[in-house]
Backbone as a chain_set.jsonl record, in Angstrom:
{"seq": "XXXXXXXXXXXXXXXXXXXXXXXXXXXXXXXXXXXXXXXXXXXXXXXXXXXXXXXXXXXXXXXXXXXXXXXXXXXXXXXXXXXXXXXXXXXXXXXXXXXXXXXXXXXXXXX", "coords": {"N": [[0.849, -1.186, 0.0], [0.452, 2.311, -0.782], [1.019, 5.567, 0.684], [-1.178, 8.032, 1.783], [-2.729, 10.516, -0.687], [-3.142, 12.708, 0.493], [-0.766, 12.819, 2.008], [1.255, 13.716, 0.919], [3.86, 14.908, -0.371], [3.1, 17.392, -3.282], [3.729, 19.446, -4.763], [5.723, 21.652, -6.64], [5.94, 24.192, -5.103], [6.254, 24.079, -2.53], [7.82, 22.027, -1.962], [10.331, 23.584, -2.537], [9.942, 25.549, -0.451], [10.266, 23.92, 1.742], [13.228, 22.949, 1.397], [14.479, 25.652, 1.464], [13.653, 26.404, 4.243], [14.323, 24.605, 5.73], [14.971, 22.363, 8.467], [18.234, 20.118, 8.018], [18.497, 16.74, 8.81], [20.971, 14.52, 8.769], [21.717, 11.266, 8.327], [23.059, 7.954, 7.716], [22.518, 6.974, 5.235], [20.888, 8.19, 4.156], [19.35, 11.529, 4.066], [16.975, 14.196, 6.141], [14.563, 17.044, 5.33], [13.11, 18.931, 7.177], [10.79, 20.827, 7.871], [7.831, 22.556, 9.906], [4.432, 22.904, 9.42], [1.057, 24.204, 8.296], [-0.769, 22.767, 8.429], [-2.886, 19.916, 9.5], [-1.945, 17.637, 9.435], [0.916, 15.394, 9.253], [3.157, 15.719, 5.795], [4.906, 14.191, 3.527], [7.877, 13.869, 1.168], [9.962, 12.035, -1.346], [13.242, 12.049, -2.684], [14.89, 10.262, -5.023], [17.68, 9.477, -6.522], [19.036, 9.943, -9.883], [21.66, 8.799, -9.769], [21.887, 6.877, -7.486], [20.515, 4.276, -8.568], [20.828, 3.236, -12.038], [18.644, 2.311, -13.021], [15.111, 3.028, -13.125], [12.891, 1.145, -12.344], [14.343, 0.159, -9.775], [14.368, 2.871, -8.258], [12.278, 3.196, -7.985], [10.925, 1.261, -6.363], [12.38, 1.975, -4.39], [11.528, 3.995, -3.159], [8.979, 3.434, -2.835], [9.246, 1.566, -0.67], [10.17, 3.347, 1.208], [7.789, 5.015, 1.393], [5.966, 2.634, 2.276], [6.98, 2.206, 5.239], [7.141, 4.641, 6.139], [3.899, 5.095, 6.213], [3.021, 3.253, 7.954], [4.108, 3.528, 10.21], [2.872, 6.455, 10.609], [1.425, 6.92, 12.834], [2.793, 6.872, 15.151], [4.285, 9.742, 14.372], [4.52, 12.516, 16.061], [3.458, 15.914, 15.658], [2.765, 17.955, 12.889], [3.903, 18.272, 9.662], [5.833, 19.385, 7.295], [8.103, 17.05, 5.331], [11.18, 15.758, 3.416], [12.796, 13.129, 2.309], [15.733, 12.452, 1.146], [17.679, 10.117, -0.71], [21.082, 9.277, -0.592], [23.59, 8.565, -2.802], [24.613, 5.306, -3.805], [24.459, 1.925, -3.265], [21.958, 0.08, -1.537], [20.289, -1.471, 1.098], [16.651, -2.605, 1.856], [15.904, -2.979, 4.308], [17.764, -1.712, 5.597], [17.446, 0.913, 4.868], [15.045, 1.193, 5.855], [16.011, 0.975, 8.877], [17.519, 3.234, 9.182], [16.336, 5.478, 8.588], [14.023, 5.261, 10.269], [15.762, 6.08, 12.399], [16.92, 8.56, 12.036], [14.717, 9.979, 11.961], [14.215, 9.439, 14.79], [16.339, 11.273, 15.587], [15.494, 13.436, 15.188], [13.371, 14.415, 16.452], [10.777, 13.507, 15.62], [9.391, 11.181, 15.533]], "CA": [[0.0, 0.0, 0.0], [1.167, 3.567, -0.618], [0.917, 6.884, 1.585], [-1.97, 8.175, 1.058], [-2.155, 11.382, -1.252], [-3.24, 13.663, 1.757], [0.288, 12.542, 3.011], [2.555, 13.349, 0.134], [4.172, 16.572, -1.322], [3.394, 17.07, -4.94], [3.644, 20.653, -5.406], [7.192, 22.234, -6.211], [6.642, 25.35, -4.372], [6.153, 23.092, -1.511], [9.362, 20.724, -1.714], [11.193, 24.943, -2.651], [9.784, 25.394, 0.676], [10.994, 22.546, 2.58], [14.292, 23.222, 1.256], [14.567, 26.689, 1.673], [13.523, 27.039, 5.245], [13.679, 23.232, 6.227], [16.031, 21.959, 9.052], [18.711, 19.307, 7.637], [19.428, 15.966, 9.653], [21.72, 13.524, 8.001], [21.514, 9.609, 8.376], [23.901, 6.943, 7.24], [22.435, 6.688, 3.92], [19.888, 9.431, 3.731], [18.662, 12.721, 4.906], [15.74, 14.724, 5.599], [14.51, 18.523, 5.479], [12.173, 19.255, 7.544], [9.774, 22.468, 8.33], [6.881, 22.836, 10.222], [3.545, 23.132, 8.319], [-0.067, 24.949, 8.754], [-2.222, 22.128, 8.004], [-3.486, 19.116, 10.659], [-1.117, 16.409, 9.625], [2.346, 15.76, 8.086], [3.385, 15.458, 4.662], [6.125, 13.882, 2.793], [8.366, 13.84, -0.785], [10.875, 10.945, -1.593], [13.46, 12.291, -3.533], [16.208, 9.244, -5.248], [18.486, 10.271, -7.966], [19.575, 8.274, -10.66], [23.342, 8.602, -8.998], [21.604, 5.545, -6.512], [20.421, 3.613, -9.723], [20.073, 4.296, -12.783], [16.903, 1.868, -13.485], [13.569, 3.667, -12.527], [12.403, 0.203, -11.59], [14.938, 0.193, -8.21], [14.153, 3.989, -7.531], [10.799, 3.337, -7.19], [10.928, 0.155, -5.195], [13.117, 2.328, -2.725], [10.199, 5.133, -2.451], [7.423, 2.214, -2.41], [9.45, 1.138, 0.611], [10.421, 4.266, 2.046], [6.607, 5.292, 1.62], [5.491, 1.78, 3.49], [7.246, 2.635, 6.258], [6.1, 6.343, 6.8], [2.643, 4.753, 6.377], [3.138, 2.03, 8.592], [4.689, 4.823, 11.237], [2.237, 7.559, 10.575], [0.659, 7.315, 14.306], [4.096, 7.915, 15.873], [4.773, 10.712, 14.122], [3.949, 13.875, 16.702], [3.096, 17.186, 15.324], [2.689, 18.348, 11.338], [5.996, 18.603, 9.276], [6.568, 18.648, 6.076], [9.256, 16.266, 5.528], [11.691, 15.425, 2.355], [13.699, 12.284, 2.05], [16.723, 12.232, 0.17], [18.659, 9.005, -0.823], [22.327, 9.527, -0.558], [24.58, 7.579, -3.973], [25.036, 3.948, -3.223], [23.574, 0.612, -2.984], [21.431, -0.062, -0.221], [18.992, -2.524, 0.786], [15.162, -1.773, 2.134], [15.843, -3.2, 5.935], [18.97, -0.814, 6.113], [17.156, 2.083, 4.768], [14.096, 1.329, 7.322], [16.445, 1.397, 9.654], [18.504, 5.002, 9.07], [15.326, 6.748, 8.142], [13.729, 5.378, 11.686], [16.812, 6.67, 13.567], [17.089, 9.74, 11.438], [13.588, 10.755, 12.604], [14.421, 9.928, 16.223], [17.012, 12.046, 16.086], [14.889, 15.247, 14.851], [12.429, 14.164, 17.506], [9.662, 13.717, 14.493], [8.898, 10.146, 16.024]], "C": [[0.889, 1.242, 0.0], [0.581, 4.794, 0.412], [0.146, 7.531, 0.84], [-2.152, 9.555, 0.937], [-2.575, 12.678, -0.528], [-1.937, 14.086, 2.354], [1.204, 13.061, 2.271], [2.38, 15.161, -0.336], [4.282, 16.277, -2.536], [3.402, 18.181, -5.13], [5.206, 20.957, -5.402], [7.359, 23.117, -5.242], [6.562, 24.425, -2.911], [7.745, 22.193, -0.897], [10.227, 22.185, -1.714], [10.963, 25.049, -1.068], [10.695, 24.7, 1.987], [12.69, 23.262, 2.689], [15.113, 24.314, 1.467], [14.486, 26.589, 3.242], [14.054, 25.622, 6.254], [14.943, 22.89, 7.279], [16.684, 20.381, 8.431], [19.172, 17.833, 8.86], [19.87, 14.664, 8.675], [21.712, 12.054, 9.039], [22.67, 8.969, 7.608], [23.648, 7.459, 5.726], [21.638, 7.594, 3.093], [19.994, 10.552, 4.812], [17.515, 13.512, 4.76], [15.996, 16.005, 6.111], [13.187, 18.431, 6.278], [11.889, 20.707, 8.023], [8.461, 22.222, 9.07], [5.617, 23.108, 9.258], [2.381, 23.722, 9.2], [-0.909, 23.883, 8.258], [-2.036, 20.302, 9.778], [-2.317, 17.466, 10.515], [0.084, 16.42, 8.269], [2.477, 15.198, 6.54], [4.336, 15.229, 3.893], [6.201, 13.603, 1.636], [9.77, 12.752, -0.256], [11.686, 11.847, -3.312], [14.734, 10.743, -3.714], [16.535, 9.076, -6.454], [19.171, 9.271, -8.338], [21.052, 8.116, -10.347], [22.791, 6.816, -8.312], [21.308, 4.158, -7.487], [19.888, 3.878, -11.099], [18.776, 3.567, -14.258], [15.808, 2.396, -11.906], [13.16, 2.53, -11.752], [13.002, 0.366, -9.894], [14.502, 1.623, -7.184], [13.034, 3.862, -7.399], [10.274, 2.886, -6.541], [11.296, 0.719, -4.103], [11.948, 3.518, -2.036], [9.361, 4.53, -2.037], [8.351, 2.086, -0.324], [9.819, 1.748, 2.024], [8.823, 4.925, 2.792], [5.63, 4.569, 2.802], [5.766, 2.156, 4.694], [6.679, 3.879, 6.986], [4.359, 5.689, 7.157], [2.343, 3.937, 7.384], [3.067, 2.767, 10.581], [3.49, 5.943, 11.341], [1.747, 7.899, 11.983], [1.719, 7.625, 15.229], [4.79, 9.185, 16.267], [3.908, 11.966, 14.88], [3.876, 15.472, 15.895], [2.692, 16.868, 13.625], [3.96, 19.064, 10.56], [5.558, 18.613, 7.938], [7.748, 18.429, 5.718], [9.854, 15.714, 4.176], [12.733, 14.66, 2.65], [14.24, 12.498, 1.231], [17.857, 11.496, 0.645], [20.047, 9.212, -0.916], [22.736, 8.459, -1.908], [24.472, 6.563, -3.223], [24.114, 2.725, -3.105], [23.343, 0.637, -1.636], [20.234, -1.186, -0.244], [17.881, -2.176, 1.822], [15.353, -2.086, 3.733], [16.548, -2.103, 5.959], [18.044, 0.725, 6.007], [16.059, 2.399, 5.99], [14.848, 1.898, 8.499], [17.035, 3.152, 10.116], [17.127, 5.657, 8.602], [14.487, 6.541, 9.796], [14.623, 6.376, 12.663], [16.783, 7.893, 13.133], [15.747, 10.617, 12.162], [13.44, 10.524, 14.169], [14.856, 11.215, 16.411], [16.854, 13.438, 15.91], [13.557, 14.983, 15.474], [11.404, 14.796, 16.629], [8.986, 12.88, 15.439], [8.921, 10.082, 17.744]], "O": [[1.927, 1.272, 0.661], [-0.561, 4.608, 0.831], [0.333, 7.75, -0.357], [-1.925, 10.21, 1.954], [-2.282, 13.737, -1.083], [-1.743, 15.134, 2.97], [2.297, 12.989, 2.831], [1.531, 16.036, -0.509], [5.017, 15.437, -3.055], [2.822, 18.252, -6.213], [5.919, 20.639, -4.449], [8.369, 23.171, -4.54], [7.699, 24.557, -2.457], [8.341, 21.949, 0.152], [11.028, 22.145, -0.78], [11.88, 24.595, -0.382], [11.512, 25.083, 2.826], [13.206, 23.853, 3.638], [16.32, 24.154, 1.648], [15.635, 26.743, 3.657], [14.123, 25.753, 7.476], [16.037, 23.207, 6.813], [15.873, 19.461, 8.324], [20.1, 17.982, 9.655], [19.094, 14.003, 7.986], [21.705, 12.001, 10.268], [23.207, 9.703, 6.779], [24.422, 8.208, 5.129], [21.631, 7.77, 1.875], [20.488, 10.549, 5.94], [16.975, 13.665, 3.664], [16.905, 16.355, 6.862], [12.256, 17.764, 5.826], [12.704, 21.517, 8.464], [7.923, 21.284, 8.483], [5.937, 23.607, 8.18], [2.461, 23.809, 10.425], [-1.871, 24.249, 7.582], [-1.195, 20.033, 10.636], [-2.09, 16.576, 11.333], [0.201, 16.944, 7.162], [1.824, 14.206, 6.218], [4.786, 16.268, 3.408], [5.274, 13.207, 0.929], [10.352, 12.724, 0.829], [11.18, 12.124, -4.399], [15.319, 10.273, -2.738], [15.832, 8.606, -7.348], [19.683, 8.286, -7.807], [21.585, 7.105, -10.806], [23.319, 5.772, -8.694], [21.826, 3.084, -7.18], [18.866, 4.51, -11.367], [18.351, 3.865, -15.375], [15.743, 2.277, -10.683], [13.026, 2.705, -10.541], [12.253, 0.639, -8.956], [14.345, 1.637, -5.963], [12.57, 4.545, -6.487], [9.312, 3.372, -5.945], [10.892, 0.367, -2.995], [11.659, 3.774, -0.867], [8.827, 4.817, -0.966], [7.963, 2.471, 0.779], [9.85, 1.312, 3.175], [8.592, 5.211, 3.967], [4.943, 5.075, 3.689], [4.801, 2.493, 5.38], [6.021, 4.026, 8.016], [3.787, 5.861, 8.233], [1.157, 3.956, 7.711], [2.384, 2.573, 11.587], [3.265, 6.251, 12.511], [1.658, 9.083, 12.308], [1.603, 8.547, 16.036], [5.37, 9.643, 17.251], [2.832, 12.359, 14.429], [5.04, 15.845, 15.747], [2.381, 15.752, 13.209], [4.673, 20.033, 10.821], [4.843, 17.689, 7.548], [8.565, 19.35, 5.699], [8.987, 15.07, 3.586], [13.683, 15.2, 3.217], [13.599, 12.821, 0.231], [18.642, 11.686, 1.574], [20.079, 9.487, -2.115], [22.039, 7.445, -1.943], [24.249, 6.709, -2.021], [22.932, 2.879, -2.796], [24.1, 1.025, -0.747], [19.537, -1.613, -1.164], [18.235, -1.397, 2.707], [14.825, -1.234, 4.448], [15.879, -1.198, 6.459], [17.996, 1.517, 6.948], [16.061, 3.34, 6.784], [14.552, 2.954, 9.058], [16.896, 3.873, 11.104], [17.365, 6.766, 8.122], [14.336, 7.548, 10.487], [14.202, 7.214, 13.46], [16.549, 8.628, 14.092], [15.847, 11.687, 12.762], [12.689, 11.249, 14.823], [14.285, 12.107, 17.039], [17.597, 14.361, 16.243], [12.587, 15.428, 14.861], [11.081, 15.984, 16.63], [8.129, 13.378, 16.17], [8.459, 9.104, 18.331]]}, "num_chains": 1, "name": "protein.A"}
């Protein structure tokens, strides 16, 4: 199942946003931006650049799985953020990333 489209950033000025104002915390393999938002619950973008692979098929398996997780998580997550993943270069596999994107959002006391 995917995150459902209440949950997700699809606008650019939105992800400009993020990025612009957004606090950075780095992870093993990824990192996220986060900002604060004006609406009732949080919202996230998966960004993973063809540096990580450069078949579409793998980058989209890694968002499907990055997405599960957020979805999976969603009741954890305290306040309203909007939040942008980005995949760092490199092979990785979907437990590892679970993992460093869990810890990553400990450590910006999201979760």
């Amino acid at each position: 199942m995917a995150l459902s489209a209440k949950n997700r950033l699809s606008k650019k000025r939105d992800f400009d946003t993020v990025f612009k104002e957004g606090k950075t915390i780095k992870g093993s393999f990824l990192f996220i931006k986060v900002v604060r938002n004006n609406h009732e619950i949080s919202r996230f973008g998966f960004i993973v650049s063809s540096k990580v692979s450069k078949k579409a098929v793998t980058r989209n398996k890694i968002r499907r799985e990055l997405s599960d997780f957020i979805r999976l998580n969603m009741d954890r997550i305290g306040g309203s953020y909007d939040i942008i993943v980005v995949i760092k270069s490199g092979s990785i596999e979907a437990s590892q990333l679970r993992q460093d994107l869990e810890k990553t959002m400990i450590t910006a006391k999201i979760i």
